[in-house]
VOPAGU-2260 file (C-alpha; in pm, 1 decimal, decimal comma):
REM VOPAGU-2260
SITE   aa  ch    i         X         Y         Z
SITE  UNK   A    0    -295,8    1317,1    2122,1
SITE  UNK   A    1     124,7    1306,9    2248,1
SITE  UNK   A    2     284,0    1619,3    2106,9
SITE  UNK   A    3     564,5    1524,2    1964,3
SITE  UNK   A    4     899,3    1560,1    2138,2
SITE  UNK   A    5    1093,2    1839,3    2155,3
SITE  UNK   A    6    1431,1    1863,1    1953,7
SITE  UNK   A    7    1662,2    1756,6    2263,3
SITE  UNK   A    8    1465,2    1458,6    2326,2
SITE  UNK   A    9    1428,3    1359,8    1978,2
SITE  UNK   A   10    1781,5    1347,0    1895,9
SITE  UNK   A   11    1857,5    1211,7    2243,9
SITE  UNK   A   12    1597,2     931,9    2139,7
SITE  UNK   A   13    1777,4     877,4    1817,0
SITE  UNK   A   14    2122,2     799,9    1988,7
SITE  UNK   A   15    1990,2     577,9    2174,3
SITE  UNK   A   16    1830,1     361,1    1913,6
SITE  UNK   A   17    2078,4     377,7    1571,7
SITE  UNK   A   18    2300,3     107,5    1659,1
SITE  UNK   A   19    2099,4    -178,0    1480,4
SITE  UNK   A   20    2253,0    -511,7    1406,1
SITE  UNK   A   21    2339,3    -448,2    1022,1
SITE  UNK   A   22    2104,7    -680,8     797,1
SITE  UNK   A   23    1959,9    -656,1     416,5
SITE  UNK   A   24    1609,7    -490,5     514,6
SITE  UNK   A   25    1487,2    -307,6     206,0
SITE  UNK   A   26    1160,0    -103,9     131,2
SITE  UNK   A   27    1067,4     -90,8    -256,6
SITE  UNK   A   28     888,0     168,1    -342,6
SITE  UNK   A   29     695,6     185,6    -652,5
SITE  UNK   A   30     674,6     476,9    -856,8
SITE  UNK   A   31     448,3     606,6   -1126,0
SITE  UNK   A   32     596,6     836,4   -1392,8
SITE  UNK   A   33     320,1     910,4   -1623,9
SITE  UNK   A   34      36,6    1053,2   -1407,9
SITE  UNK   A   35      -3,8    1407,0   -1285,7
SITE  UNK   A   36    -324,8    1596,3   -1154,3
SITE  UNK   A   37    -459,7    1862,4   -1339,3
SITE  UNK   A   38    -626,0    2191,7   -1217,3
SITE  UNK   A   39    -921,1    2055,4   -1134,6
SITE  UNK   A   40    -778,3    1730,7    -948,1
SITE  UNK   A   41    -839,8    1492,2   -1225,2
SITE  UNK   A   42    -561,4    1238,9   -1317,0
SITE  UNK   A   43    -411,6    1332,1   -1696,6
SITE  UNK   A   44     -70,7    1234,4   -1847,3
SITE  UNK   A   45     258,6    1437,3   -1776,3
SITE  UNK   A   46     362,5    1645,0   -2059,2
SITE  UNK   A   47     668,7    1471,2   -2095,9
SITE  UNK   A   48     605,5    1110,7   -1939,4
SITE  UNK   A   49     923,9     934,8   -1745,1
SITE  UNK   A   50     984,8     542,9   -1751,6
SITE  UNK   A   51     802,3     455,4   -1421,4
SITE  UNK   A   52    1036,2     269,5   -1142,8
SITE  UNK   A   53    1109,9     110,8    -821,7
SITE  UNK   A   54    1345,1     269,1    -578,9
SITE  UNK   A   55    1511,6      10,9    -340,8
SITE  UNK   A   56    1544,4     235,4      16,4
SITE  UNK   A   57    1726,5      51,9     288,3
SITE  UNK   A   58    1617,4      79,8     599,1
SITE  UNK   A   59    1843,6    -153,1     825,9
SITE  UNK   A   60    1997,4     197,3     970,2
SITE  UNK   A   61    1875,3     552,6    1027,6
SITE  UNK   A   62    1756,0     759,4     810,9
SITE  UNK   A   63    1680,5     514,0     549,5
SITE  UNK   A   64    1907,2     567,4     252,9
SITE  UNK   A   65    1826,8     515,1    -163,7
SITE  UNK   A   66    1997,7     265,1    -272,7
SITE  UNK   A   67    1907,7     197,0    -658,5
SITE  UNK   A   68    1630,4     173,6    -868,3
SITE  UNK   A   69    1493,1     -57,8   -1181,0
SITE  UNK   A   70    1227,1      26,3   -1490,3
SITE  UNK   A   71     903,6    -144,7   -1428,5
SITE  UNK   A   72     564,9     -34,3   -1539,2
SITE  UNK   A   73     365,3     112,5   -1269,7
SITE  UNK   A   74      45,0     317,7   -1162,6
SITE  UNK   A   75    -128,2     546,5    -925,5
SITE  UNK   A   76    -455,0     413,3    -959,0
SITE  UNK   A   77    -558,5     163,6    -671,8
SITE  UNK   A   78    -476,9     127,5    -360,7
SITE  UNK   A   79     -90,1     129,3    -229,6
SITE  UNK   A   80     -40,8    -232,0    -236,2
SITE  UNK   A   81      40,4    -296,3    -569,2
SITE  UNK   A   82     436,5    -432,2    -491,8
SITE  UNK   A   83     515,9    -777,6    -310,1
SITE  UNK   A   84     877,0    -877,8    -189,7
SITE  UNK   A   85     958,2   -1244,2    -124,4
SITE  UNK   A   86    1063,4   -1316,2     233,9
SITE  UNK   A   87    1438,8   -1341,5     163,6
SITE  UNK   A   88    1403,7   -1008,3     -47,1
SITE  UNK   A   89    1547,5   -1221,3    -365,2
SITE  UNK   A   90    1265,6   -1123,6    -604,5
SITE  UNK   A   91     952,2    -936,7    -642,1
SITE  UNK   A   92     645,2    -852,0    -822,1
SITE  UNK   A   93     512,1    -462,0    -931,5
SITE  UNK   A   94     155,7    -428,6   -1093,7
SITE  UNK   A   95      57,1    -147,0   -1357,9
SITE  UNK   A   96    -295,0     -58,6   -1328,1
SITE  UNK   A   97    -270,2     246,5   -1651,3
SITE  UNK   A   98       6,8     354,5   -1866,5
SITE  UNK   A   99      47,5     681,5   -2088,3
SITE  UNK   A  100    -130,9     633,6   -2419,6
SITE  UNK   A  101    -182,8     934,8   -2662,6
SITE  UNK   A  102    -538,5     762,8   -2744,2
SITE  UNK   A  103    -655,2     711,0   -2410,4
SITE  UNK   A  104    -867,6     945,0   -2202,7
SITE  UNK   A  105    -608,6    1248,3   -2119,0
SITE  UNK   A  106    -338,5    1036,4   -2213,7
SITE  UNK   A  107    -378,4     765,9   -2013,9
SITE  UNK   A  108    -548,4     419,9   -2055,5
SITE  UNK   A  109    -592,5      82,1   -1816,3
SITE  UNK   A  110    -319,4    -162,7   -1810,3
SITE  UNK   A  111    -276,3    -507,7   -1722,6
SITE  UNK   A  112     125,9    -555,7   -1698,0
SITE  UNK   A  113     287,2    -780,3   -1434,3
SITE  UNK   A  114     683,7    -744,1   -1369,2
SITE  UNK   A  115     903,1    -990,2   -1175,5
SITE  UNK   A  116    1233,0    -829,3   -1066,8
SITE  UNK   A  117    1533,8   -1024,3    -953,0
SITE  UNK   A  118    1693,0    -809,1    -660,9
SITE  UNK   A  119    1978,0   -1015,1    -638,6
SITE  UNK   A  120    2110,8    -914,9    -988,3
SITE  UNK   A  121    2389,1    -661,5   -1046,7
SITE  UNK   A  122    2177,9    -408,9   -1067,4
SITE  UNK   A  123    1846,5    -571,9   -1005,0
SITE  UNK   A  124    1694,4    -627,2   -1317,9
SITE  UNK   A  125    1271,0    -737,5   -1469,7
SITE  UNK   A  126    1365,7   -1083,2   -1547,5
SITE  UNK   A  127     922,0   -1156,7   -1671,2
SITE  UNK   A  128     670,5    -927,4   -1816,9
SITE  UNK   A  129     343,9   -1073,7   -1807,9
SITE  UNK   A  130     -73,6   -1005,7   -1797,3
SITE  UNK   A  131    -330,5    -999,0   -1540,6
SITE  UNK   A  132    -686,2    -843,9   -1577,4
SITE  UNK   A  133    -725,8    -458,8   -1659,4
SITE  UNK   A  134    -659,2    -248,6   -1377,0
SITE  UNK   A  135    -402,6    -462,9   -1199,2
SITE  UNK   A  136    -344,8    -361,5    -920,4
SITE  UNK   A  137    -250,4    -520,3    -566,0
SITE  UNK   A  138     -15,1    -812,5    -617,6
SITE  UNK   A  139     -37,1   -1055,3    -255,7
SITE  UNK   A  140     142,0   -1398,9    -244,1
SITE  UNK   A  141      52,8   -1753,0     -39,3
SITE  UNK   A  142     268,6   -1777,1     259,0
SITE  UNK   A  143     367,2   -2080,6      95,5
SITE  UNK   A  144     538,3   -1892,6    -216,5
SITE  UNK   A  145     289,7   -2103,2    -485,4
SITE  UNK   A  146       0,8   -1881,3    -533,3
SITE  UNK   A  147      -8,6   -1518,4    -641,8
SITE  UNK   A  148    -323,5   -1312,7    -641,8
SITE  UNK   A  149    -390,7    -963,6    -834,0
SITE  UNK   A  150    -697,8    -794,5    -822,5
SITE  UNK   A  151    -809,6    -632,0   -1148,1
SITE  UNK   A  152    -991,0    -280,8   -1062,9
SITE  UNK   A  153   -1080,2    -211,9   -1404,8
SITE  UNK   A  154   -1310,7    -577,8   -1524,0
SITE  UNK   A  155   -1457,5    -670,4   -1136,9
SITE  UNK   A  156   -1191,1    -986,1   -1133,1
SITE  UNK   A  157    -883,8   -1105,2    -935,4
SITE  UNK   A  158    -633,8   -1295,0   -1186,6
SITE  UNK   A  159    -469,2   -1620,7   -1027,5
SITE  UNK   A  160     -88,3   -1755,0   -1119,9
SITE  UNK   A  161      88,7   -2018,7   -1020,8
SITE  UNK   A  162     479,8   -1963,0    -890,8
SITE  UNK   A  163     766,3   -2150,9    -955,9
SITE  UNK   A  164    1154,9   -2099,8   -1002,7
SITE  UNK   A  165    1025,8   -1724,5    -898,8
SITE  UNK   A  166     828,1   -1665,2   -1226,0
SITE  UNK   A  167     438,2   -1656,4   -1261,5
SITE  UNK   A  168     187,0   -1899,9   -1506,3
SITE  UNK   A  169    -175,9   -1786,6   -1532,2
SITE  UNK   A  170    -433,9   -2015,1   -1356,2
SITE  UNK   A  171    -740,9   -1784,7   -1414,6
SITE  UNK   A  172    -960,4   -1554,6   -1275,2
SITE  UNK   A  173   -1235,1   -1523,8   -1029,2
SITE  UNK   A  174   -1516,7   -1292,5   -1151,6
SITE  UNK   A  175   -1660,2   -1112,8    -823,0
SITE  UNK   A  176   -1995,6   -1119,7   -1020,8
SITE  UNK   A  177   -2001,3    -736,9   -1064,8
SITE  UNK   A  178   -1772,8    -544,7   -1307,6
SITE  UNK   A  179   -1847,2    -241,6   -1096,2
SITE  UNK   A  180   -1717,5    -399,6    -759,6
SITE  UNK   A  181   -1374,1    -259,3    -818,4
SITE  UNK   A  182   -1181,0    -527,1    -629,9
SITE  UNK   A  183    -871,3    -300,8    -458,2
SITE  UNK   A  184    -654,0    -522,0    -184,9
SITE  UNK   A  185    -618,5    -834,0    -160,8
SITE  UNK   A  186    -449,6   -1024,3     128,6
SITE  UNK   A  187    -384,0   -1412,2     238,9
SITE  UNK   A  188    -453,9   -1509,5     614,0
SITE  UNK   A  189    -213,9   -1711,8     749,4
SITE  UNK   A  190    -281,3   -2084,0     687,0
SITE  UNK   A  191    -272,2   -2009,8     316,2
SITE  UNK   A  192    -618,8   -2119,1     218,6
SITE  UNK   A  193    -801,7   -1782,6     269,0
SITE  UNK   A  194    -792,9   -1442,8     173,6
SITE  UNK   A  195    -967,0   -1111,6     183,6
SITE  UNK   A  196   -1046,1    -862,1     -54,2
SITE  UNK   A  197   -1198,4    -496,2     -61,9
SITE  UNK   A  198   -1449,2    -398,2    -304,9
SITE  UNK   A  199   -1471,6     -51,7    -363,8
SITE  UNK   A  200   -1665,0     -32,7    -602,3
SITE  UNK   A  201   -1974,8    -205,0    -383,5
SITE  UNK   A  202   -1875,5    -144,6     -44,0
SITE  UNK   A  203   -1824,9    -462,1      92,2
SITE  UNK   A  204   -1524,9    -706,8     163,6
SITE  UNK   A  205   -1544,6   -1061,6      30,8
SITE  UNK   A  206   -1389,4   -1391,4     242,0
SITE  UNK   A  207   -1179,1   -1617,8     -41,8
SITE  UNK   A  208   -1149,3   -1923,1     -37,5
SITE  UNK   A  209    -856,5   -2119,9    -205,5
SITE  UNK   A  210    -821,3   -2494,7    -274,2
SITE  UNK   A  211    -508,1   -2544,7    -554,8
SITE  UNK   A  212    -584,9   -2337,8    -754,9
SITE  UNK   A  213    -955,7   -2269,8    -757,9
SITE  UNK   A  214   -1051,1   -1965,8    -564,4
SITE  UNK   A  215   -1405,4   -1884,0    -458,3
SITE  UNK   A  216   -1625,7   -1640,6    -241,2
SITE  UNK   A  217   -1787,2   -1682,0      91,0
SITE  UNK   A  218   -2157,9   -1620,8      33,2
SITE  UNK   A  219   -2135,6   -1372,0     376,3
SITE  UNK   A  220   -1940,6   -1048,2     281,7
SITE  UNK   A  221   -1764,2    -878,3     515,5
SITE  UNK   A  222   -1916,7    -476,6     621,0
SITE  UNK   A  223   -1621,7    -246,0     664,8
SITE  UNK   A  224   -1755,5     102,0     565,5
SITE  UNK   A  225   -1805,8     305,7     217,9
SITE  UNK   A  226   -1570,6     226,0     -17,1
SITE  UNK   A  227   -1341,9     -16,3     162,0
SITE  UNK   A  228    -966,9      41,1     -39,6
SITE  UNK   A  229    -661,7     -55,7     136,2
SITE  UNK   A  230    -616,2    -299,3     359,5
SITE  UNK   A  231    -381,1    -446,4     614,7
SITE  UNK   A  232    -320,5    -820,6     834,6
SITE  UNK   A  233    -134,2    -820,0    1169,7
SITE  UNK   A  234     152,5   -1002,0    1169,9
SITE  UNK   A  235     -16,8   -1247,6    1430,4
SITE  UNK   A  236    -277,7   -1314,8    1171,7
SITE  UNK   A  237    -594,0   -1205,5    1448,3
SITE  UNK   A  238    -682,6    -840,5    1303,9
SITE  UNK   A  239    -714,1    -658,0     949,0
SITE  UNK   A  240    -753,7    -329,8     920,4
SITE  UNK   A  241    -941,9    -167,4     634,3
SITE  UNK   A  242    -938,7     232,6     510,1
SITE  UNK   A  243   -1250,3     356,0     444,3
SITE  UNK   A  244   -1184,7     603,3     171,0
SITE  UNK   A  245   -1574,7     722,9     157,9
SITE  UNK   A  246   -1707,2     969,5     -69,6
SITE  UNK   A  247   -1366,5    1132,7    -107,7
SITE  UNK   A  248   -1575,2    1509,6     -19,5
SITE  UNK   A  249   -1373,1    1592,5     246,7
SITE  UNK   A  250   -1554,6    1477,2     542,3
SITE  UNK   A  251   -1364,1    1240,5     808,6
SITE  UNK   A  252   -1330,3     876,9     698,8
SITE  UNK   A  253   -1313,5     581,2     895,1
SITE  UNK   A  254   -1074,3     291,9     951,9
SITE  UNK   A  255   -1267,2     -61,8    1043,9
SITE  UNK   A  256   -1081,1    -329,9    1261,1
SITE  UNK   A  257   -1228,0    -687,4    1132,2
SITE  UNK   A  258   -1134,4    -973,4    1405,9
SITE  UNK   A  259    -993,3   -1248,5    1257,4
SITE  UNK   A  260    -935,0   -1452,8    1513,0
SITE  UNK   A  261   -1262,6   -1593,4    1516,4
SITE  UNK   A  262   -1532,0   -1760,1    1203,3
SITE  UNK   A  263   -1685,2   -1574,0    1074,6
SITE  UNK   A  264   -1478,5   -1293,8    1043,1
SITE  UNK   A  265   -1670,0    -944,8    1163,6
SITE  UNK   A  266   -1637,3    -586,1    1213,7
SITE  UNK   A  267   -1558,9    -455,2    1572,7
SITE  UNK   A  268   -1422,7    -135,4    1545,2
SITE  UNK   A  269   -1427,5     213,6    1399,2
SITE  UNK   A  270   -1144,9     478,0    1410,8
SITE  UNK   A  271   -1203,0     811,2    1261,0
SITE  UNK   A  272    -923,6     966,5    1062,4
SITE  UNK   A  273    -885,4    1289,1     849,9
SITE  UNK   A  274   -1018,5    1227,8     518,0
SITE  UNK   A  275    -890,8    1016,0     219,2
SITE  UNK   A  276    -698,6     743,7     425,9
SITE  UNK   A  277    -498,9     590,7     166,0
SITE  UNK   A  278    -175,7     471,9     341,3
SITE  UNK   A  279    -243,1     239,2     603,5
SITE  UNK   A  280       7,4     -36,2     762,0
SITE  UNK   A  281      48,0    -231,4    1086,8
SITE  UNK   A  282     362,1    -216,4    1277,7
SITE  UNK   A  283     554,8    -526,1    1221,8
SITE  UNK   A  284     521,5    -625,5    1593,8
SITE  UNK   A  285     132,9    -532,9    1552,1
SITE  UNK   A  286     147,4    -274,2    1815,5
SITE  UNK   A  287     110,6      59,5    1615,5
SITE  UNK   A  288    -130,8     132,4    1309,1
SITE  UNK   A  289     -16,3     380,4    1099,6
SITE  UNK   A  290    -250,5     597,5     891,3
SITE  UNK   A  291    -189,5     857,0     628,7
SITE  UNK   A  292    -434,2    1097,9     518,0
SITE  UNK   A  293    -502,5    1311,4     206,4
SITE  UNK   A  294    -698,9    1579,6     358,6
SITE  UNK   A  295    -833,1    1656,8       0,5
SITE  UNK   A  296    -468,9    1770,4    -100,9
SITE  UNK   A  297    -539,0    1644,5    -428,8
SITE  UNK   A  298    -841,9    1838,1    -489,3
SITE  UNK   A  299    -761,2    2253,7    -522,4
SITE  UNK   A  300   -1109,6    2361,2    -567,0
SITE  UNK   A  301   -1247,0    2180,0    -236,0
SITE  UNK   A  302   -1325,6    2367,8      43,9
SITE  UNK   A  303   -1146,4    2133,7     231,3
SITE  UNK   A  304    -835,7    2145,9      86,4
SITE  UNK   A  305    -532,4    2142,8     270,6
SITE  UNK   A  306    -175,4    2170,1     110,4
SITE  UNK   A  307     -51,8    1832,6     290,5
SITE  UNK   A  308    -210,5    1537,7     425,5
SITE  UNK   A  309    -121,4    1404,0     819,6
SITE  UNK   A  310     -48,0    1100,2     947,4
SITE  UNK   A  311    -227,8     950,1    1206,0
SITE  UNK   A  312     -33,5     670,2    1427,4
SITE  UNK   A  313    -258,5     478,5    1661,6
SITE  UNK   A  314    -166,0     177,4    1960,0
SITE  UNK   A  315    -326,7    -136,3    1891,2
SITE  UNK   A  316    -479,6    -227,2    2238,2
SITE  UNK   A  317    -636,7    -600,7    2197,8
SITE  UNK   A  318    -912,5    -501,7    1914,0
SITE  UNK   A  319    -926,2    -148,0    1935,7
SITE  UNK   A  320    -723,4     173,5    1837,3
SITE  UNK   A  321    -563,0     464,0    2026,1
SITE  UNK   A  322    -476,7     767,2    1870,0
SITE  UNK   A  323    -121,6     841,2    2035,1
SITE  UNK   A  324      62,6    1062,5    1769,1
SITE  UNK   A  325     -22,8    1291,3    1428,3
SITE  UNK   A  326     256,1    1464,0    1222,2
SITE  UNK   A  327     198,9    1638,6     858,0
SITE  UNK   A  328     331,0    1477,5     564,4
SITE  UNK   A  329     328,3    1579,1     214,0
SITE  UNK   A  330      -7,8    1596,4     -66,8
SITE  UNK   A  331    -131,7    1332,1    -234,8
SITE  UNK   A  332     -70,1    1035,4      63,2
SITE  UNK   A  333     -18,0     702,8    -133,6
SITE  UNK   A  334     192,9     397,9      75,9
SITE  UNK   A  335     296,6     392,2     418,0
SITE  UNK   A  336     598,2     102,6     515,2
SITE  UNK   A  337     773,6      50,6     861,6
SITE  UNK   A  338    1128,7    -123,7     836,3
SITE  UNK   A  339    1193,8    -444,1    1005,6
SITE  UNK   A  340    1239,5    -309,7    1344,1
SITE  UNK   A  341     927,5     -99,1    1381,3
SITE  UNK   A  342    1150,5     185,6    1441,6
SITE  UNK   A  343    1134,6     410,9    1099,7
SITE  UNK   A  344     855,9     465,1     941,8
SITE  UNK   A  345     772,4     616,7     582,4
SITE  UNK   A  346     487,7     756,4     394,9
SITE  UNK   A  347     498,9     834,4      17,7
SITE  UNK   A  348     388,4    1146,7    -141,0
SITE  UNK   A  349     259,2    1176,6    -493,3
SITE  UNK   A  350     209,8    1535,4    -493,6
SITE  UNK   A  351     573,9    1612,6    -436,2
SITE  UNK   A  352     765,3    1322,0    -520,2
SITE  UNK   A  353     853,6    1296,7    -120,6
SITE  UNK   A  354     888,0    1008,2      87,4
SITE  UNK   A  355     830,7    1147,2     435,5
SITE  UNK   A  356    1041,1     973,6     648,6
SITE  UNK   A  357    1025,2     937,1    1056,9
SITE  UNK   A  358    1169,9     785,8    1317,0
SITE  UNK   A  359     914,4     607,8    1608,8
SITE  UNK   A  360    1033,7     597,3    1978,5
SITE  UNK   A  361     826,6     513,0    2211,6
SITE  UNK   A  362     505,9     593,2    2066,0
SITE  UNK   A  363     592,9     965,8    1906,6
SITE  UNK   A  364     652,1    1051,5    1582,4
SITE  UNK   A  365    1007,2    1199,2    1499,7
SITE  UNK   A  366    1026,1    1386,4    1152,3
SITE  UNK   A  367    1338,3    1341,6     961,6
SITE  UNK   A  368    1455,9    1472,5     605,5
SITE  UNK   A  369    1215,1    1331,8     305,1
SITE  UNK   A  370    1358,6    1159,0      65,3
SITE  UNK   A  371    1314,6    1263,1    -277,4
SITE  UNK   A  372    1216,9    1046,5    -600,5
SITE  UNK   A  373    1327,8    1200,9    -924,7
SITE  UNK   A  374    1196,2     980,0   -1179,7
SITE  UNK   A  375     788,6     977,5   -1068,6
SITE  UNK   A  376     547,7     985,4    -779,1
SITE  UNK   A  377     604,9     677,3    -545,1
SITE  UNK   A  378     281,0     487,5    -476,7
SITE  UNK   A  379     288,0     181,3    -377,0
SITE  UNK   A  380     557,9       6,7     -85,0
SITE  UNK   A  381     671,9    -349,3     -69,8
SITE  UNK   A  382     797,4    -486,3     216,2
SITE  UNK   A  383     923,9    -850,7     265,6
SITE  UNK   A  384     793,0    -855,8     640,6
């Protein structure tokens, strides 16, 4: 592993590199205000629930700065994928997988809510509340803007809607043929007409594939690793990469590289990482992988547990990984985002209502000040790149 530079270099780095071209490059992170662990690591309801959010952080400068914020039902459970921002950053969509209920199981029961936000309002503002499937969680759109896909953790299905005028119609579901499979990411590949998505729940990754509006699954799943959760495509549209969240026990977890460049799609590599590798994203040039890690922060009574998680940034090198860089970041490791530029990168943390902020140069790993959300634990990032 690089050590990370010493303070001279680092801020000599920095001078070097803040005078980017001014442009609108936002991050929206998602942030759940009902959910809190309990003693034991279990997820119960806060005492005193907030609305949840989404905090618009602009990152066209160093350090990235807040820069507003808008009501939207939200959630913690599933993986940190659950926001999608249209390519001109005009609009986007936030999923809510569970919501505070006094009936539910300690105060919280599944949801199915789907927001639209206009980001170009004064402030930005939900402009449609709709439904998916129980357990909505990540939210992915068709490269063409006309197809929206949310996979539904809680019933084994992935609801389909149509888009126009930037608002959502239902077009159905696909059933994965087992409630149990806990469908987590979903992603499109570039021409539009496939996707991926993890399963959980049954340990495999399924191929989609989309005509209109009918959606249906290669009979040859994809083998990633146990419990396949969040997921990641290049920007080149040749390699996704998949976190491996295992048995969530505290031993090492992997993160599988699946070559896409090729049919059928396969498996051909294996990183290990520190456990619980929930935050996961590719550079937007496809040269780094950046993965965050738990380290069973969430989980008090484990013999493994460590008061912060790490974050683990690797070179892509054709189809393999290179561990170049590790840094701590704060408990309960949900999203991880890069800005435009590939030059700041962020990782949210549940546990202390952080965003963990740094700045990349060359391959290290510069910490700068975290920035804090006040209203919940951020979860999931949306980026429109």
């Amino acid at each position: 592993m690089k050590l990370l530079l010493s303070n001279c270099a680092a801020i000599a780095l920095l001078c070097l590199s803040t005078s980017t071209p001014a442009r609108a490059d936002v991050v929206l992170s998602a942030n759940d205000g009902h959910t809190v662990l309990n003693g034991k690591g279990g997820l119960v309801a806060a005492k005193e629930p907030k609305p949840d959010t989404v905090t618009i952080i602009d990152v066209k400068r160093y350090p990235p700065k807040i820069i507003g914020a808008v009501e939207a039902p939200h959630s913690v459970v599933g993986p940190p994928g659950a926001v999608w921002v249209a390519p001109d950053e005009s609009w986007a969509i936030v999923t809510s997988a569970t919501k505070a209920d006094p009936a539910g199981t300690d105060g919280i029961s599944p949801d199915d809510r789907v927001s639209v936000i206009d980001l170009k309002a004064s402030p930005p503002k939900l402009v449609q509340s709709t439904t998916a499937g129980t357990g909505a969680t990540q939210v992915r759109v068709s490269p063409d803007g006309t197809l929206a896909l949310i996979a539904n953790r809680a019933e084994g299905t992935v609801s389909i809607f149509t888009i126009k005028d930037k608002r959502l119609t239902p077009a159905g579901k696909l059933d994965t043929g087992n409630k149990a499979s806990l469908p987590s990411a979903v992603a499109f590949l570039k021409d539009g007409k496939t996707a991926l998505l993890t399963r959980s729940g049954d340990n495999q990754i399924s191929v989609l594939h989309i005509d209109g509006i009918t959606v249906t699954i290669d009979p040859r799943p994809i083998t990633a690793g146990l419990s396949p959760y969040t997921m990641d495509i290049n920007s080149a549209g040749t390699l996704a990469a998949v976190a491996n969240m295992g048995r969530g026990d505290g031993d090492n977890d992997t993160v599988a590289l699946i070559d896409l460049s090729r049919s059928p799609f396969r498996t051909v590599e294996f990183a290990t990482v520190p456990s619980g590798p929930e935050p996961l994203k590719f550079s937007p040039d496809g040269k780094y992988l950046a993965v965050g890690s738990q380290e069973s922060s969430t989980k008090p009574q484990s013999p493994f547990h460590q008061a912060n998680g790490r974050v683990t940034l690797f070179a892509v090198q054709g189809k393999h990984l290179r561990p170049i860089a590790q840094s701590p970041i704060g408990p309960w490791a949900e999203g991880a985002a890069w800005s435009r530029d590939g030059k700041t990168l962020l990782l949210q943390n549940m546990g202390d209502q952080t965003i963990s902020v740094f700045a990349v140069r060359f391959g290290h790993l510069i910490p700068g000040k975290p920035l804090k959300i006040e209203t919940g634990g951020p979860e999931s990032f949306g980026t429109a790149w």
